[in-house]
SEDOGU-39704 format. One record per residue: residue number from 1; residue in one letter; x, y, z of N, C-alpha, C in turn. Coordinates in Angstrom, 2 decimals. Layout:
BEGIN
NODE   i aa      nu      nv      nw     cau     cav     caw      cu      cv      cw
NODE NUM  a       X       Y       Z       X       Y       Z       X       Y       Z
...
This chain:
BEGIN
NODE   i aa      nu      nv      nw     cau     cav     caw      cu      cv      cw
NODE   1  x   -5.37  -32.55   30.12   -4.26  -33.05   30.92   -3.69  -34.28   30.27
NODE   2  x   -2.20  -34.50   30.20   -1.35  -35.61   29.58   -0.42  -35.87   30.67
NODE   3  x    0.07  -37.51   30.71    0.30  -37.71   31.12    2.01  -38.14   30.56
NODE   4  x    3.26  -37.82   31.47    4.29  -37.83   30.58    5.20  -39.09   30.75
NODE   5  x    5.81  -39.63   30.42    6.81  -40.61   30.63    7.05  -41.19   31.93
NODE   6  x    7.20  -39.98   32.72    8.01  -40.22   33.95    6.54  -40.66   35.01
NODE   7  x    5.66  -40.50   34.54    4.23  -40.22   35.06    4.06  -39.18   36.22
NODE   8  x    4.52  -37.78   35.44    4.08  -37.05   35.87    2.61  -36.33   35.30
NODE   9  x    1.99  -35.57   35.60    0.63  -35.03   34.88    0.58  -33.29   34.33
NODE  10  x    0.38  -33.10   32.92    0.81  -32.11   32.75   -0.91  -31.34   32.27
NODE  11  x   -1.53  -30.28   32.53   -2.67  -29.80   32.70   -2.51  -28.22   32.29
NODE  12  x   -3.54  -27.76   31.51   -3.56  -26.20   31.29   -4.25  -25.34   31.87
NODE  13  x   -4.37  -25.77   32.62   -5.79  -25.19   34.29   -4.91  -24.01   34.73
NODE  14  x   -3.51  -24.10   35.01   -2.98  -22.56   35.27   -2.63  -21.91   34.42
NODE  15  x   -2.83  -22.20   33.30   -2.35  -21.22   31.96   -3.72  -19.90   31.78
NODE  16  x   -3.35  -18.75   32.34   -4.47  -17.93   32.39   -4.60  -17.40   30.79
NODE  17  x   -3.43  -16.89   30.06   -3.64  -16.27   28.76   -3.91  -16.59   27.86
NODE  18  x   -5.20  -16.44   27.38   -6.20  -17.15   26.00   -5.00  -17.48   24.87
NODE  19  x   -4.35  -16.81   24.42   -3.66  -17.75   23.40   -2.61  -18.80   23.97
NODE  20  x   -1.90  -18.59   25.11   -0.58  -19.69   25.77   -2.02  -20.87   25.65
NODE  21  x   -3.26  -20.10   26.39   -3.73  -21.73   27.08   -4.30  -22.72   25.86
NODE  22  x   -4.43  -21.40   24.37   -4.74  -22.31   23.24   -4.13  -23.06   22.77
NODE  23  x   -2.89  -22.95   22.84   -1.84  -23.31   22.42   -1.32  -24.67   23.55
NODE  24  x   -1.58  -24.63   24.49   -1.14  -25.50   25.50   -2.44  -26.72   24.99
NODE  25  x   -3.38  -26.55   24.93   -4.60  -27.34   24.77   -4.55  -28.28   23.33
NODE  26  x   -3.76  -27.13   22.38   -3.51  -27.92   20.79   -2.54  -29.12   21.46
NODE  27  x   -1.06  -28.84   21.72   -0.58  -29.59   22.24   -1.04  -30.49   23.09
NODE  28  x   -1.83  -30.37   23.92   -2.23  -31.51   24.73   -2.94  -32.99   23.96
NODE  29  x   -3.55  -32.06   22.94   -4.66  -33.30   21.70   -3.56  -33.99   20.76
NODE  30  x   -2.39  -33.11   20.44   -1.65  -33.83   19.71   -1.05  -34.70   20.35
NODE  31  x   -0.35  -34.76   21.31    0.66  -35.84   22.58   -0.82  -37.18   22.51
NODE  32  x   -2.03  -36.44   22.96   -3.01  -37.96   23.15   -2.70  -38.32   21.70
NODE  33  x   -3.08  -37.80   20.78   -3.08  -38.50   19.47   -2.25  -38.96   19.18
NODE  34  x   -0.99  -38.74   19.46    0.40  -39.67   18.67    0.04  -40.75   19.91
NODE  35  x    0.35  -40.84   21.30    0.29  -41.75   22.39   -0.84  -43.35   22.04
NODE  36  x   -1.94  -42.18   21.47   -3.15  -43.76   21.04   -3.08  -44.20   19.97
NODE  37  x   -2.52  -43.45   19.23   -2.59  -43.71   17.37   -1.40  -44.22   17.22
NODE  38  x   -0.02  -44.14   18.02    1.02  -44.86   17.27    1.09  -44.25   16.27
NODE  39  x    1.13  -42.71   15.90    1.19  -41.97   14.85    3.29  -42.60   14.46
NODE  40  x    3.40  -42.25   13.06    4.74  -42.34   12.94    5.21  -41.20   13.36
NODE  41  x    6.66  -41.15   12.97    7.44  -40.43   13.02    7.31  -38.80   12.26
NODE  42  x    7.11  -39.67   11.14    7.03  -38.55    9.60    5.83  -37.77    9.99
NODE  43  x    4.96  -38.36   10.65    3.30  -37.83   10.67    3.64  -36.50   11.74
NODE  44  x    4.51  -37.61   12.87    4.05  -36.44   13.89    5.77  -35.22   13.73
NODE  45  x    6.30  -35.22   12.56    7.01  -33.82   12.69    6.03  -33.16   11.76
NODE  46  x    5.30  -33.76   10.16    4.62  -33.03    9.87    3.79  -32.01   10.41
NODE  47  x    2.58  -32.51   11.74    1.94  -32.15   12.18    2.59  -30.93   13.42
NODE  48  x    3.82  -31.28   14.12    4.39  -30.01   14.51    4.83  -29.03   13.55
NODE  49  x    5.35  -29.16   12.67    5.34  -28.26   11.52    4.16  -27.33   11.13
NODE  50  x    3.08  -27.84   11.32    1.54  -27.03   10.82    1.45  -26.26   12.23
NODE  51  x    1.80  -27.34   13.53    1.63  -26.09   14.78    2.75  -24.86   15.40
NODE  52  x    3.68  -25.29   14.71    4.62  -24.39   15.15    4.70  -23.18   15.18
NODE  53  x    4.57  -22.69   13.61    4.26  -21.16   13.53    2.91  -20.85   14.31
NODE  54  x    1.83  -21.30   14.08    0.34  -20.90   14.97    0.73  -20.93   16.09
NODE  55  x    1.52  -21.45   17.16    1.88  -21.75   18.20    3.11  -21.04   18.65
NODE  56  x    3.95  -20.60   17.74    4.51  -19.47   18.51    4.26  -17.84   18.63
NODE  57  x    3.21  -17.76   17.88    2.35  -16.46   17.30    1.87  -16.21   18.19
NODE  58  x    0.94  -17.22   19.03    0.09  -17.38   20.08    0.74  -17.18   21.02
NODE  59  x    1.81  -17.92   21.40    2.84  -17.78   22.51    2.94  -16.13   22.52
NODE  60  x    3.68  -16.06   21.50    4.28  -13.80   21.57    3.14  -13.06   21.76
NODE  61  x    2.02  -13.57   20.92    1.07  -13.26   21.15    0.52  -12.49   22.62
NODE  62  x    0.66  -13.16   23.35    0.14  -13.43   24.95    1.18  -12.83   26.04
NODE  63  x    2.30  -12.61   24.97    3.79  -12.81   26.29    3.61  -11.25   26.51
NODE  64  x    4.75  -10.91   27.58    5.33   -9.84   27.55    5.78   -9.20   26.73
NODE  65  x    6.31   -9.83   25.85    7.08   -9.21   24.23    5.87   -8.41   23.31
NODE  66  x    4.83   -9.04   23.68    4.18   -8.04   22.96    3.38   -6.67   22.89
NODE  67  x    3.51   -5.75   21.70    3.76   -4.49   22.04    2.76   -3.76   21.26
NODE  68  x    1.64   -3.02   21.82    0.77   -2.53   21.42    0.99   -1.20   20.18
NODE  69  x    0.40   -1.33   19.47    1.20   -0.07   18.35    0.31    0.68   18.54
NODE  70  x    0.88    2.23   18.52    0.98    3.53   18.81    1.15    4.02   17.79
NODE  71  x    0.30    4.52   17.25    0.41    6.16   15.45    0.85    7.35   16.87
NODE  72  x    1.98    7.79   15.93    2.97    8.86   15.97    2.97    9.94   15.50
NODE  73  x    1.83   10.93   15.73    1.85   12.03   14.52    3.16   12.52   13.74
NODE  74  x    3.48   12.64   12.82    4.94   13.03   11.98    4.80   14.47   11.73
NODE  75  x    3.23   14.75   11.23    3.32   16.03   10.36    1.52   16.43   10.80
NODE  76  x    1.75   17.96   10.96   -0.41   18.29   10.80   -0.93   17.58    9.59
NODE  77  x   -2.48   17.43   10.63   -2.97   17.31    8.99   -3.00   17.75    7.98
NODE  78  x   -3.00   17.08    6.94   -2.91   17.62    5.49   -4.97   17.88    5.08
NODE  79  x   -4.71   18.93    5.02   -6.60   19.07    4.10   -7.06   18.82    2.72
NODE  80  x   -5.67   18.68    2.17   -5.86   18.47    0.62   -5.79   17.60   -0.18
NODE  81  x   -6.77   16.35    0.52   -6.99   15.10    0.62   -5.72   14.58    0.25
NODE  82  x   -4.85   13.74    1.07   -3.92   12.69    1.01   -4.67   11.54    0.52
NODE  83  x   -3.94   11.32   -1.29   -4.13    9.72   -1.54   -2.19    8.93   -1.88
NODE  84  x   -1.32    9.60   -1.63   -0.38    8.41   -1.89    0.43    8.60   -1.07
NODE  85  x    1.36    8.40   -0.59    2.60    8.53    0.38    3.93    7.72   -0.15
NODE  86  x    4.77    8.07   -0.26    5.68    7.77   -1.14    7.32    8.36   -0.55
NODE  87  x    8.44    7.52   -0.69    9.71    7.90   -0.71   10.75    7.69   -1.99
NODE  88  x   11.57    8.28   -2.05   12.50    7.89   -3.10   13.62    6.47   -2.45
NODE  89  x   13.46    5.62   -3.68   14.39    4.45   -3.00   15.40    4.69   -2.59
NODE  90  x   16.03    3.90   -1.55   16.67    4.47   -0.43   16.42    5.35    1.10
NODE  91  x   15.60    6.29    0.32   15.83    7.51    1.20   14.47    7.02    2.67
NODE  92  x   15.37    7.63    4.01   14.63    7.18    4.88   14.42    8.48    5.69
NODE  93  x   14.72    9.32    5.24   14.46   10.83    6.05   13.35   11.52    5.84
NODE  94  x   12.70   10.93    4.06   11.86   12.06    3.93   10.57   11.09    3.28
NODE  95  x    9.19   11.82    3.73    7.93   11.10    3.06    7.47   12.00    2.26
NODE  96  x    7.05   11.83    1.00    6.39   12.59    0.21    4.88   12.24    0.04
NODE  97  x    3.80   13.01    0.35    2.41   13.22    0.09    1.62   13.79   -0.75
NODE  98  x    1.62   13.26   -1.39   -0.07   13.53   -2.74   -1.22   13.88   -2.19
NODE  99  x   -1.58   15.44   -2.53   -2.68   15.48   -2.20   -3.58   15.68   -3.27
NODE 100  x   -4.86   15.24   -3.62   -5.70   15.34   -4.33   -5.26   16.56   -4.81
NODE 101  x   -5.60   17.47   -4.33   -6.02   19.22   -5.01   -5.19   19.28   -5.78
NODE 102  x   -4.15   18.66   -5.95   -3.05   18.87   -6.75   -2.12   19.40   -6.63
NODE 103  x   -1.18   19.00   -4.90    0.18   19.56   -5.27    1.24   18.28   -4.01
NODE 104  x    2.29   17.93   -3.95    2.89   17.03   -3.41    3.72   18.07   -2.12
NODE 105  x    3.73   17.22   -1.13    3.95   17.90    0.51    5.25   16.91    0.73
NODE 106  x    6.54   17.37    1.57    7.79   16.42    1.34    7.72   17.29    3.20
NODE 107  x    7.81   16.12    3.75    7.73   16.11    5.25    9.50   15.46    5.66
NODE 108  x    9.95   16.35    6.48   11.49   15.63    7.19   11.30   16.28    8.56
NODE 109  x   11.51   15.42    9.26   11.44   15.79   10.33   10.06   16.40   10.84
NODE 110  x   10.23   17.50   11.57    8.89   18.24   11.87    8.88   19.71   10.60
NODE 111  x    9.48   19.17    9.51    9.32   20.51    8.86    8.50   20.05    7.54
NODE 112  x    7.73   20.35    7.15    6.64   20.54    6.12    6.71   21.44    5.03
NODE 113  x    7.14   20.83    4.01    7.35   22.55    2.72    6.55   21.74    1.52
NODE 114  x    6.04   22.51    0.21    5.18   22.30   -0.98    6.49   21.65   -1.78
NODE 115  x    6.95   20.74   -2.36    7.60   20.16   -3.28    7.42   20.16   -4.92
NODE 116  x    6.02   20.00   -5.04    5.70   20.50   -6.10    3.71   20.91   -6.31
NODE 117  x    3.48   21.94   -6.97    1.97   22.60   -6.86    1.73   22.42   -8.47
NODE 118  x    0.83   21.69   -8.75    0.18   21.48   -9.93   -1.19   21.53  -10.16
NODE 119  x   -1.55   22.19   -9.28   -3.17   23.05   -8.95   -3.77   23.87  -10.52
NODE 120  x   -2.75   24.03  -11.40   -3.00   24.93  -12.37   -3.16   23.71  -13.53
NODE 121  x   -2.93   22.61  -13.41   -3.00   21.52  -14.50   -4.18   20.76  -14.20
NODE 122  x   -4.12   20.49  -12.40   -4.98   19.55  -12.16   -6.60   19.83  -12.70
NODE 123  x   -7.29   19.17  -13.15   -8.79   19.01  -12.80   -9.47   18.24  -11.54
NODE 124  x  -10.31   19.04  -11.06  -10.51   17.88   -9.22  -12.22   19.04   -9.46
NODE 125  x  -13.08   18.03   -9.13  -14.30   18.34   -8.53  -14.11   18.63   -7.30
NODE 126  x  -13.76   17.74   -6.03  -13.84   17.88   -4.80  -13.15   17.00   -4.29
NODE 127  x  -12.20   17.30   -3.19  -11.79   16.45   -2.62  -12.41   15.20   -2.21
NODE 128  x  -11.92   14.21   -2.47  -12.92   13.08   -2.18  -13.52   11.98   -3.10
NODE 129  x  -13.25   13.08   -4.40  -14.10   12.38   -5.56  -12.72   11.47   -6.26
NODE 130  x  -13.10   11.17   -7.63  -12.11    9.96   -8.15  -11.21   11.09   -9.40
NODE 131  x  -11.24   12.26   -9.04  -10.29   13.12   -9.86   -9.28   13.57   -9.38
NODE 132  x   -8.22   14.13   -9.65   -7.11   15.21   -9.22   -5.80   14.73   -9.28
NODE 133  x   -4.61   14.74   -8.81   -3.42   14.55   -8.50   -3.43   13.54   -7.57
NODE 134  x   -3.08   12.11   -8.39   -3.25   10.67   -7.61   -2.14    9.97   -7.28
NODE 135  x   -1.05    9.88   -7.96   -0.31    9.34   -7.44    1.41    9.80   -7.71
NODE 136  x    2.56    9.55   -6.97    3.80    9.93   -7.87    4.60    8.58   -7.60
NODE 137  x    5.60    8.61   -8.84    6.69    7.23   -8.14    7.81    7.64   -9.00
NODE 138  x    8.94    7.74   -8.01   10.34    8.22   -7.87   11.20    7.04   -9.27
NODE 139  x   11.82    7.71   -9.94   12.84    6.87  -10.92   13.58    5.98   -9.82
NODE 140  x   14.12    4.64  -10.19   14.98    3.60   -9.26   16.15    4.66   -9.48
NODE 141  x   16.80    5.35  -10.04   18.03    6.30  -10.10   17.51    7.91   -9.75
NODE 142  x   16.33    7.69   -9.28   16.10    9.61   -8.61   17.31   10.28   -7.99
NODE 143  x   18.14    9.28   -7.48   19.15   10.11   -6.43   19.80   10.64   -7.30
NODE 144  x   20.29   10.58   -8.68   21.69   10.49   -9.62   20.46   11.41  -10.45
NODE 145  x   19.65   11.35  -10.86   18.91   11.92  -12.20   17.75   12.86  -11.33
NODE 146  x   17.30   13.02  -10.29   16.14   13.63  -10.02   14.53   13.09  -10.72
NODE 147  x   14.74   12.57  -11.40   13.53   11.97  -11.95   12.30   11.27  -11.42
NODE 148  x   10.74   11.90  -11.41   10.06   11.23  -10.81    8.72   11.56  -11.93
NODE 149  x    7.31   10.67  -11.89    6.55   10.91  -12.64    4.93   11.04  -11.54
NODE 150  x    4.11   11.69  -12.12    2.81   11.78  -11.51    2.19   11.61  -12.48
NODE 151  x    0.86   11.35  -11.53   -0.32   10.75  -12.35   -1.57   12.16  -12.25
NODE 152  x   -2.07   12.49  -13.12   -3.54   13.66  -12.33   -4.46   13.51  -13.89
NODE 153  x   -5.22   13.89  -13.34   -6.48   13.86  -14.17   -6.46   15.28  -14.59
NODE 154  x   -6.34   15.81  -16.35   -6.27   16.96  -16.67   -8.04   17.73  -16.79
NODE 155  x   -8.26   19.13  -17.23   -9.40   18.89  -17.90   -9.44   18.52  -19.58
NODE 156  x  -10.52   18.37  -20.17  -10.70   18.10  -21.57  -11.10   19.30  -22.33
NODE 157  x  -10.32   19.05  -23.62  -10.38   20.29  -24.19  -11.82   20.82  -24.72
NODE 158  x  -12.08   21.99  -24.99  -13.50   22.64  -24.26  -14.62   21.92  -25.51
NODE 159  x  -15.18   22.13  -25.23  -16.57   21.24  -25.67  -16.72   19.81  -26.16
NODE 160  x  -16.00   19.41  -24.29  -15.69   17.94  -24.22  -16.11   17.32  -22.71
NODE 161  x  -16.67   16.41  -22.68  -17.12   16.45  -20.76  -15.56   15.03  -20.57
NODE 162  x  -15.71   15.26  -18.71  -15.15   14.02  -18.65  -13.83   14.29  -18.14
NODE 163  x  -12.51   14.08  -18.55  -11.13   14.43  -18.04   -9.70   13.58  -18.87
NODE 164  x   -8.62   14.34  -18.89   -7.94   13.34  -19.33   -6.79   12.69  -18.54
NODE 165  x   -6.74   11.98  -18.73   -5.66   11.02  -17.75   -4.26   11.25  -18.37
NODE 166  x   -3.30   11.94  -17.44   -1.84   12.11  -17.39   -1.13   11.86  -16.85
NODE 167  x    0.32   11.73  -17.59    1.39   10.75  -16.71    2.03   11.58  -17.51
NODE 168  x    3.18   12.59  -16.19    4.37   13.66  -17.25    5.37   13.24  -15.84
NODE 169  x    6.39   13.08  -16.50    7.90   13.18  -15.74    8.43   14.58  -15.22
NODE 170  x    8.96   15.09  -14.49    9.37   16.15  -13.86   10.44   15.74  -13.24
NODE 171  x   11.31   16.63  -12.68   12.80   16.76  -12.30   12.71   17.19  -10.89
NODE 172  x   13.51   17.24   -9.84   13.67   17.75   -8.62   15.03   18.86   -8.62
NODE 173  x   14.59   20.04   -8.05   15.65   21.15   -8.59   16.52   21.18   -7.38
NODE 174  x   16.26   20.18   -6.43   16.90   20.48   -4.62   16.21   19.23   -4.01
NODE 175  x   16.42   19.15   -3.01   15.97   18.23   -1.96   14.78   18.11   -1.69
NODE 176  x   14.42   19.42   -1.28   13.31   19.70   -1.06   11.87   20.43   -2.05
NODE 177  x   12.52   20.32   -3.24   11.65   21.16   -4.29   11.70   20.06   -5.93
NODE 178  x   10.94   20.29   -6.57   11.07   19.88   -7.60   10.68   21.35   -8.74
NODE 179  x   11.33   21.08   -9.75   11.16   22.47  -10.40    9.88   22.04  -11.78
NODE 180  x    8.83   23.24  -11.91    7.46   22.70  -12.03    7.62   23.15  -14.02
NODE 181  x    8.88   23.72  -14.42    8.54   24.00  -15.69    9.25   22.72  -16.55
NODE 182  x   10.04   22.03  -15.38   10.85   20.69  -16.36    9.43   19.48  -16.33
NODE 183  x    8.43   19.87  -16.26    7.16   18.93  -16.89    7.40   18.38  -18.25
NODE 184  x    6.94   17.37  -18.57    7.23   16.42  -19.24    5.87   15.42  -20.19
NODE 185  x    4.54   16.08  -20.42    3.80   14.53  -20.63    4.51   13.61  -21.67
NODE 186  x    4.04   12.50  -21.00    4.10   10.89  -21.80    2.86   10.56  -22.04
NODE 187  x    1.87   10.87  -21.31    0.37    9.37  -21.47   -0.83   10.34  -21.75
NODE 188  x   -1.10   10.67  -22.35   -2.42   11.60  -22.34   -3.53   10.37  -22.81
NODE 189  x   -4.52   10.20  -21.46   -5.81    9.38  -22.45   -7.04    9.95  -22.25
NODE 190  x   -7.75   10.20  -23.00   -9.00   11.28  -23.01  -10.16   10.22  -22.38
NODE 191  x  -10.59   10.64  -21.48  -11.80   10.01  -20.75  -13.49   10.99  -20.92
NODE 192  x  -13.49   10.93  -22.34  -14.72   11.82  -22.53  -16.40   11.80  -21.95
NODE 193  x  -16.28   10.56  -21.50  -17.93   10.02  -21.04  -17.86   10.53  -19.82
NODE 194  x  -16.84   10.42  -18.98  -17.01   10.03  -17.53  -16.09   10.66  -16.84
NODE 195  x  -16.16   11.51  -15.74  -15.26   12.12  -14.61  -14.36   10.73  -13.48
NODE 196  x  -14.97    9.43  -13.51  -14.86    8.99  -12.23  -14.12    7.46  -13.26
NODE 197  x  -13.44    6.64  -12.06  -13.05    5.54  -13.17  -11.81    5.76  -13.45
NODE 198  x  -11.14    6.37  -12.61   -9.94    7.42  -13.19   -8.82    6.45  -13.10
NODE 199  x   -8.67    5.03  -12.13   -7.53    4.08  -12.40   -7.07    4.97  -11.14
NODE 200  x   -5.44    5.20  -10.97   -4.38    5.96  -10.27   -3.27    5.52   -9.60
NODE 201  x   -3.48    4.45  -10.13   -2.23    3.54   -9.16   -0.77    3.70  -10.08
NODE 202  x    0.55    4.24   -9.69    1.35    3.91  -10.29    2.61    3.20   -9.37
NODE 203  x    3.46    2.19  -10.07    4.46    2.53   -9.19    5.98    1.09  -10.24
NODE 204  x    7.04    1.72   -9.97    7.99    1.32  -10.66    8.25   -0.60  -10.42
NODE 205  x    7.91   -1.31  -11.69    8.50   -3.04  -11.38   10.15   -2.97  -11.18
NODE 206  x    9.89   -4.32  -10.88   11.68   -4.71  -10.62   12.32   -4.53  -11.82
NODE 207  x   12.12   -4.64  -12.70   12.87   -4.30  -14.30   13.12   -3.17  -14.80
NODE 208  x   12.61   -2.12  -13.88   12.55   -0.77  -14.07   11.93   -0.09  -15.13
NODE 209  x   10.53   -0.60  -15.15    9.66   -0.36  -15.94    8.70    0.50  -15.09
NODE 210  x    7.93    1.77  -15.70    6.79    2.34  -14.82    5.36    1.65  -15.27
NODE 211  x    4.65    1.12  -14.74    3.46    0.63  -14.34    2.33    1.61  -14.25
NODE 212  x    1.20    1.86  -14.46    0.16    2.57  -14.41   -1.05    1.63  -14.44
NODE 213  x   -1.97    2.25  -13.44   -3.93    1.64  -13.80   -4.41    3.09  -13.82
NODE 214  x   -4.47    2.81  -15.05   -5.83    3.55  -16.31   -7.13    4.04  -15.25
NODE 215  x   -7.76    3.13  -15.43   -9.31    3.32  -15.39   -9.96    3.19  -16.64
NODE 216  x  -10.88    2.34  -16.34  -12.14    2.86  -17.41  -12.37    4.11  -17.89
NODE 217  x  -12.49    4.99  -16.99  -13.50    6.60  -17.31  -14.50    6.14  -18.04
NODE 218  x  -15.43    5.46  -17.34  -17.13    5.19  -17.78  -18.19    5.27  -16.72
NODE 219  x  -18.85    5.58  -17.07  -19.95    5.30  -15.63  -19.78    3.54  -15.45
NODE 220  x  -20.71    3.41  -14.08  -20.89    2.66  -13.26  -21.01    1.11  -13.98
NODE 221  x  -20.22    0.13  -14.20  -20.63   -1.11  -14.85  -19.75   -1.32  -15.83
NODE 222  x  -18.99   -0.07  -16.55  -18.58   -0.20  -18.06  -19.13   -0.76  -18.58
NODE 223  x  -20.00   -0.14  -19.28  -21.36    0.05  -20.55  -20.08   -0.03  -21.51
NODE 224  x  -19.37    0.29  -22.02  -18.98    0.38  -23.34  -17.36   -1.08  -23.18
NODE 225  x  -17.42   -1.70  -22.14  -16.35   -2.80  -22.12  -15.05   -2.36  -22.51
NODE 226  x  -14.65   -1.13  -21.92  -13.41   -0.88  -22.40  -12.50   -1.41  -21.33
NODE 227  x  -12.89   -2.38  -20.39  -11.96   -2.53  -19.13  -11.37   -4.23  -19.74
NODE 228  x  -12.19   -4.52  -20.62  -11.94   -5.97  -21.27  -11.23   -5.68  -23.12
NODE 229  x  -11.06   -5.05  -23.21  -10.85   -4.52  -24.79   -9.57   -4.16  -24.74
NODE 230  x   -8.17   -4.64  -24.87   -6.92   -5.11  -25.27   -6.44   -3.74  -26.50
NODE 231  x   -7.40   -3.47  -26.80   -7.13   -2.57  -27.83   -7.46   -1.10  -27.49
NODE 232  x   -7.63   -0.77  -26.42   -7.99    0.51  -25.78   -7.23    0.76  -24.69
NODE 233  x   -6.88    1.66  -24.51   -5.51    1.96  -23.74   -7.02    2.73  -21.86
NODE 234  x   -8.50    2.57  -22.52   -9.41    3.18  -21.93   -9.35    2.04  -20.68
């Protein structure tokens, strides 16, 4: 409780909602503290400055305004393990889904169709594991060029363990389709030791450069330091 100018008494005893009444209580310590301390001026906007944002967070926090979030199903589940979700810049109608097994799902509305199936390139142990069809990211000019690139883990050529890591460009033949013979590789890196380690992250910088993480492809620790070695693309 503070006491105000006019000497009236101001108290947080009816403030029932844990964050208003936290927030009422910060304030109450700061008013004593400037009141006994003769804090300056400068001190005490600083110090509203540090409470303001925490203090109106708390406030919305607590209020009526705030609004519990609700997941919206869009589309059935997908079984073929979803790892990326992705749109073309701009576009706000449609989500595109990576599924491991190796083929991309383009959801609008309540309608669901295959965009592109690369089940015949991919290598995948099991859904779940660190192989298969990982990621895609749309050209900054997809709308004008169709252009987009994926990432999947190939197999290695035969009396070779392990997988190779690919990055091929492909074209979109329609809206809803991409056409699977305008494939393209750019990145082939042979991961002969190791299935797992696979990297998979891609996605376009502001300069319009495409970005990729590799992976090691080593067992557990990188035994062979190729995650520190500048000279290995491993």
């Amino acid at each position: 409780m503070i006491s105000t100018s006019q000497g009236r008494s101001l108290t947080c005893r009816g403030v029932r909602s844990v964050p208003r009444r936290a927030l009422c209580v910060a304030a109450c310590a700061l008013c004593r503290s400037v009141r006994s301390a003769n804090i300056s001026v400068v001190t005490y906007v600083r110090l509203a400055c540090v409470m303001l944002p925490w203090g109106l967070s708390a406030w919305l926090g607590g209020g009526a305004w705030a609004q519990a979030i609700h997941p919206v199903p869009i589309a059935p589940p997908f079984s073929g393990g979803p790892v990326d979700v992705r749109s073309p810049p701009g576009d706000y109608s449609r989500i595109f889904v990576v599924q491991q097994k190796g083929d991309i799902q383009v959801v609008r509305g309540a309608r669901v169709s295959t965009f592109l199936d690369l089940h015949a390139l991919v290598k995948i142990g099991r859904v779940g594991d660190e192989q298969g069809l990982l990621a895609v990211a749309f050209a900054p000019d997809y709308h004008a060029t169709g252009r987009f690139y994926v990432y999947y883990t190939a197999p290695s050529p035969p009396g070779q363990g392990g997988d190779v890591l690919t990055i091929a460009e492909y074209h979109a033949s329609s809206p809803e389709h991409a056409d699977p013979a305008s494939g393209r590789v750019l990145l082939a890196v042979a991961h002969p030791d190791a299935s797992d380690e696979n990297g998979g992250g891609m996605v376009f910088g502001p300069d319009g450069y495409l970005y990729a993480t590799l992976g090691v492809g080593s067992s557990t620790g990188d035994p062979s330091n190729d995650g520190q070695n500048l000279q290995t693309l491993r």
